[in-house]
Steps between C-alpha positions, in 0.01 A plus 500: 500500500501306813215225521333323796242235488189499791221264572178698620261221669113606442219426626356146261169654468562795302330499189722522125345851437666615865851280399508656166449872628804416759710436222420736334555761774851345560623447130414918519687610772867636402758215548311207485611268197234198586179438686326165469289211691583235413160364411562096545544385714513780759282740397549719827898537430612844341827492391654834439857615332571869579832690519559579866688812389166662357282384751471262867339221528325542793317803319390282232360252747338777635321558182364155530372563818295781382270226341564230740622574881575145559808460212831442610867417357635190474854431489640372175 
């Protein structure tokens, strides 16, 4: 298994019930190994490990987006 690492910016005023949903969401989708904020100190940052092989990156950020329009990727 192949394994890539992403940063998913979100908005900072999601709530922890919305945050906690995304992760789970993520952590269910085939191919994706890890999906956590990283609650201190930046609560907004969404890190993500995922095997590229299984699934892109850019549709997992497009997950994201399905709860908040406004997320982006940051490079690592």
């Amino acid at each position: 298994m192949n394994t890539a690492d992403m940063m998913i910016h979100v908005q900072p005023s999601l709530d922890m019930q919305t945050r906690t949903g995304l992760e789970k969401q993520l952590l269910g989708r085939v191919g994706v190994d890890c999906a956590e904020f990283n609650h201190s100190p930046q609560p907004y940052a969404l890190m993500v490990k995922y095997d590229p092989d299984a699934v892109e990156g850019m549709e997992l950020l497009q997950m994201v987006r399905r709860v908040d329009p406004a997320a982006f990727m940051v490079g690592l």
